[in-house]
C-alpha positions in Angstrom: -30.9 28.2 -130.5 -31.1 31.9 -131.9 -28.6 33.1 -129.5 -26.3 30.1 -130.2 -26.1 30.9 -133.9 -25.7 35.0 -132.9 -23.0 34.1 -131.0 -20.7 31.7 -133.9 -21.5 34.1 -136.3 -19.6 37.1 -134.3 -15.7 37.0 -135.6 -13.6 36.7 -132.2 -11.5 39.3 -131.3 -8.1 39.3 -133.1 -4.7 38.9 -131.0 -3.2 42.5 -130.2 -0.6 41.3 -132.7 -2.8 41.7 -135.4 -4.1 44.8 -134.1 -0.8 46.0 -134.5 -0.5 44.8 -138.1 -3.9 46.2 -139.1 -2.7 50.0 -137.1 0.6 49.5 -139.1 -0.9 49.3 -142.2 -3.4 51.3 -141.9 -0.9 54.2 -140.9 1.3 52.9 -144.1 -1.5 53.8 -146.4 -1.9 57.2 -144.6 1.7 58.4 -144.8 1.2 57.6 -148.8 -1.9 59.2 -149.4 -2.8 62.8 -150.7 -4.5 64.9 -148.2 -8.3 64.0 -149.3 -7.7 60.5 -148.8 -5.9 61.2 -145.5 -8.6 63.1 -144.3 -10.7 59.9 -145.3 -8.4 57.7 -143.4 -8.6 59.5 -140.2 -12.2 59.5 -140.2 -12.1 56.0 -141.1 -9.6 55.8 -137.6 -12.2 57.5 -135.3 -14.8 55.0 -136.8 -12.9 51.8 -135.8 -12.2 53.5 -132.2 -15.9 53.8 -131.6 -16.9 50.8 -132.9 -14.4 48.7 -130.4 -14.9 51.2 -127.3 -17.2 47.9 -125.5 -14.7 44.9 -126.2 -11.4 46.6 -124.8 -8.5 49.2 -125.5 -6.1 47.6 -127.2 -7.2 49.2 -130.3 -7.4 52.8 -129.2 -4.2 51.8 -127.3 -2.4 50.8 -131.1 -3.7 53.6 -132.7 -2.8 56.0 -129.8 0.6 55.1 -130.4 0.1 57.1 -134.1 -1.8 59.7 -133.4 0.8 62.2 -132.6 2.0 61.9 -136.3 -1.3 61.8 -137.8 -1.8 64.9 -136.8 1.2 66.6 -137.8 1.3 65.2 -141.3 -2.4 66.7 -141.2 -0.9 69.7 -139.7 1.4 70.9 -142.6 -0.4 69.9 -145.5 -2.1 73.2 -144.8 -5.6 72.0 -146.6 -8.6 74.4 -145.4 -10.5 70.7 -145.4 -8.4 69.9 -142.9 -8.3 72.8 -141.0 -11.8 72.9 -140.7 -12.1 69.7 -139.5 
């Protein structure tokens, strides 16, 4: 019975098109934000990879697809936070 109710109260796994909606806004809010808060948001980034390593790719995959501009946003801000990070 214990494992039943473990197992309805996990959320499934959203459809890669809503992966996509939560990268694109997530990467939305970035390209908006000062450089503290995009520091936060990229940390915030490599949390959600981590955490959803075991069910799959397709998130890593979605925010793979932004990573190249993440960093070069990061890149010219010229923050020694930043740097050092």
């Amino acid at each position: 019975m214990l494992f039943s109710c473990l197992e309805t109260s996990r959320p499934p796994d959203p459809p890669v098109f809503r992966l996509r909606s939560i990268v694109e806004t997530w990467f939305s809010e970035f390209l908006a934000a000062n450089v503290q808060r995009k520091l936060a948001l990229v940390y915030l980034c490599n949390d959600l990879i981590h955490k959803t390593r075991a069910d799959g790719t397709q998130f890593t995959e979605q925010f793979y697809n932004k990573l190249g501009r993440v960093i070069k946003e990061l890149t010219k801000t010229g923050d020694e936070k930043v740097s050092l990070s």
